[in-house]
C-alpha positions as CSV (number, residue, x, y, z in Angstrom):
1,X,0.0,0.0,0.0
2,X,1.4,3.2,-0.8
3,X,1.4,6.6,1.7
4,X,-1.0,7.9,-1.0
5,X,-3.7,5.1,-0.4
6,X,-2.5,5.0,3.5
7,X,-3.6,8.0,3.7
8,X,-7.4,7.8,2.7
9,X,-7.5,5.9,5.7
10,X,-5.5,7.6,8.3
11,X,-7.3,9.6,11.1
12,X,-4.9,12.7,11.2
13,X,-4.5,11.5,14.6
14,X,-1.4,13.7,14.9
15,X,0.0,16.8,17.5
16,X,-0.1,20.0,15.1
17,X,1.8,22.7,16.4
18,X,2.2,26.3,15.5
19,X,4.0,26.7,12.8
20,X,7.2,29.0,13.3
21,X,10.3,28.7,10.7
22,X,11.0,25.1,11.0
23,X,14.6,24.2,12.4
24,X,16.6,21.4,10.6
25,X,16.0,19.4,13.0
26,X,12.0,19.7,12.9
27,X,11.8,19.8,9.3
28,X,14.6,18.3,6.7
29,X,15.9,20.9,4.1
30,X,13.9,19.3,1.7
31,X,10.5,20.0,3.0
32,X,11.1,23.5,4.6
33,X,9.9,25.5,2.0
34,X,7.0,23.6,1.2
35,X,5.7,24.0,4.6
36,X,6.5,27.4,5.1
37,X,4.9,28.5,1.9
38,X,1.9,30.7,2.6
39,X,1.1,31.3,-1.2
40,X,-1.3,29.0,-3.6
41,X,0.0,25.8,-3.4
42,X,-1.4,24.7,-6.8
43,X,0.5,27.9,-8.4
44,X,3.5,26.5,-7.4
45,X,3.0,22.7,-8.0
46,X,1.8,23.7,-11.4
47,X,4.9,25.3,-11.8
48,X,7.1,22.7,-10.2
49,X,5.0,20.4,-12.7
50,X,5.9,22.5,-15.9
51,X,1.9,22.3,-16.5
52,X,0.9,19.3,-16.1
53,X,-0.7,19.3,-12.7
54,X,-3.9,17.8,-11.9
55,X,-6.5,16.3,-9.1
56,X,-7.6,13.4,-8.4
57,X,-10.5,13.0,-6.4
58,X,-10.2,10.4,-4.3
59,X,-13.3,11.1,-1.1
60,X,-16.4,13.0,-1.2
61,X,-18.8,13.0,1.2
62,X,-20.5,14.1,4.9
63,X,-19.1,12.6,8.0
64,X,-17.9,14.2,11.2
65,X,-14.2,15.3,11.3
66,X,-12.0,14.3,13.8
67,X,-11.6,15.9,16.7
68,X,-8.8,18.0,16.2
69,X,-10.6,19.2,13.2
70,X,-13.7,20.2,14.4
71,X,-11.8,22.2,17.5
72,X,-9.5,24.3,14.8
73,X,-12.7,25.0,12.8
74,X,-15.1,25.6,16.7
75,X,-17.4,23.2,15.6
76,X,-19.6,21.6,18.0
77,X,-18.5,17.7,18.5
78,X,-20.7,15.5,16.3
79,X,-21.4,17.7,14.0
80,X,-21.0,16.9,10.2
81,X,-19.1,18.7,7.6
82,X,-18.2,17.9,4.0
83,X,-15.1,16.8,3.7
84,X,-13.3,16.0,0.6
85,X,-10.2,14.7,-0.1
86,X,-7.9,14.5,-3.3
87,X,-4.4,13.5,-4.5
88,X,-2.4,16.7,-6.0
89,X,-0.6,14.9,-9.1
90,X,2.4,16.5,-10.7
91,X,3.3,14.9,-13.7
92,X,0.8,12.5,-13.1
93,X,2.1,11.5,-9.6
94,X,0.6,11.6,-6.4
95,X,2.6,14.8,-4.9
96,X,0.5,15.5,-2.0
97,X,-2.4,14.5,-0.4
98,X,-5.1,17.0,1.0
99,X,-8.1,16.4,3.1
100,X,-10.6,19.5,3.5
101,X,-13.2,19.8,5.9
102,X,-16.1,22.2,5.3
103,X,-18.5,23.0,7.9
104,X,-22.1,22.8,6.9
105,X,-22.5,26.4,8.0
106,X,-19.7,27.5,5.3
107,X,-21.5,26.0,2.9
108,X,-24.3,28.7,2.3
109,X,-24.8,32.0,0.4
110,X,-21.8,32.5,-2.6
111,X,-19.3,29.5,-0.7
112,X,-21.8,27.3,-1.6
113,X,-20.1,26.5,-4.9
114,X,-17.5,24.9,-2.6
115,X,-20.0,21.5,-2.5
116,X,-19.4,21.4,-6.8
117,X,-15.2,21.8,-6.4
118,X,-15.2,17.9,-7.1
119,X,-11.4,17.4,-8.8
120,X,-11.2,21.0,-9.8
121,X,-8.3,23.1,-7.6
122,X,-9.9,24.3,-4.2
123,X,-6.6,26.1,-4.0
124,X,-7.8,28.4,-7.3
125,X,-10.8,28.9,-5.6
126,X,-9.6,30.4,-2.3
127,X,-6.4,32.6,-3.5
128,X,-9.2,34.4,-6.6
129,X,-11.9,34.9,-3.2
130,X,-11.1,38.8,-2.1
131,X,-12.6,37.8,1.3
132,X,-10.2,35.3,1.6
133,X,-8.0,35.2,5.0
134,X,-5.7,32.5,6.1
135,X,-4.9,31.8,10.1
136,X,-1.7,30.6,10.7
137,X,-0.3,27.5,9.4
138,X,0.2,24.4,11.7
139,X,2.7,21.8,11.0
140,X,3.3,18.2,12.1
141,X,4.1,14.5,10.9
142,X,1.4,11.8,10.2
143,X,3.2,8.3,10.9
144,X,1.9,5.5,8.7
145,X,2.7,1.8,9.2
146,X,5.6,0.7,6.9
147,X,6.7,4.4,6.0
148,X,8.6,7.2,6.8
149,X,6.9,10.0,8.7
150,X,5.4,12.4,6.2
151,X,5.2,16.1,6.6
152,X,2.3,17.9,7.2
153,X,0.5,21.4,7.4
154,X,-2.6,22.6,7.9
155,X,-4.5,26.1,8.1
156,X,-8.2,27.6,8.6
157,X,-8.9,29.9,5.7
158,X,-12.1,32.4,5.9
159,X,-14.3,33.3,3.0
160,X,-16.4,36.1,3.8
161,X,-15.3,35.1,7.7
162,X,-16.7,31.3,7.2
163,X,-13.8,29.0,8.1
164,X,-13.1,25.6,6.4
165,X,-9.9,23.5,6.8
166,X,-7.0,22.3,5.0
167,X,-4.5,20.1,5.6
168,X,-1.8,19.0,2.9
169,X,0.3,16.2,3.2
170,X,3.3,16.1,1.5
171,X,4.2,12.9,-0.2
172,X,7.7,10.6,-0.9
173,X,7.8,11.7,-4.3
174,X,7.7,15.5,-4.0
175,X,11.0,15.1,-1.9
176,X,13.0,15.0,-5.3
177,X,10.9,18.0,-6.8
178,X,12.9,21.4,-6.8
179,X,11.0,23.8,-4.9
180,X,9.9,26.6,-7.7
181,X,10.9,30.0,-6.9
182,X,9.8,33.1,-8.1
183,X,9.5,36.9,-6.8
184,X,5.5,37.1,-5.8
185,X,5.4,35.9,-2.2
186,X,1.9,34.2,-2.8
187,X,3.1,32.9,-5.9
């Protein structure tokens, strides 16, 4: 089983802590920019990809989120929320896996188009929203039987001050990707 597929059953049972520069001993060299990156992560696994990024939906579907989730969101415990979760494919391999969680409350008025994101980028959507705002990010390391420790982040954004959750796990094979660089901090 790969971490990819690993992953779709995981409970992201893991300690998230505030995210401050990463030292070299919390984070290997390869990963610190990735998790540090506060900018549209598919605008820079696009360019990483030289174009050919995609999505792969992989989840879809009402459940409750766990715990952790529904505390960094202040959701009531129980409650359900849509989450979906995809595979971000560069070059048509499983870079990253994300897992969003979108609180049934979020899901009214114009973020209601968030229900039809399917396996189009949620990341387009949220960097083109103007009411956009990001909390800070939170880092840590999901540990999956029979592989090395992957990295993780997550954040809260708000549109229009509703909050939904993202959490991005970066995956083996975007260890040997070069980082893309380029002047616009939100890239």
């Amino acid at each position: 089983m790969t971490p990819a597929q690993a992953l779709t059953r995981n409970h992201f049972s893991t300690r998230w802590r505030a995210f401050r520069r990463p030292s070299r001993l919390a984070a290997p060299q390869p990963w610190r920019n990735w998790l540090q990156d506060r900018g549209s992560l598919t605008k820079r696994l696009t360019r990483a990809s030289h174009g050919q990024f995609s999505v792969r939906l992989v989840r879809l579907g009402y459940a409750r989120p766990t715990r952790s989730e529904a505390r960094a969101l202040g959701m009531q415990p129980r409650r359900l929320a849509l989450i979906r979760e995809v595979q971000l494919l560069g070059q048509g391999e499983p870079w990253v896996y994300a897992r969003s969680v979108f609180p049934i409350d979020t899901l009214s008025g114009p973020q209601r188009q968030l229900r039809g994101v399917g396996s189009r980028s949620l990341g387009t959507l949220l960097f083109s929203d103007p009411s956009m705002l990001r909390e800070p990010l939170q880092i840590g390391q999901l540990r999956l039987h029979g592989s090395d420790p992957l990295w993780a982040r997550r954040s809260v954004f708000r549109l229009a001050n509703k909050p939904l959750l993202v959490c991005e796990v970066f995956l083996p094979a975007l260890r040997h990707v070069d980082y893309p660089r380029y002047r616009s901090h939100n890239g």
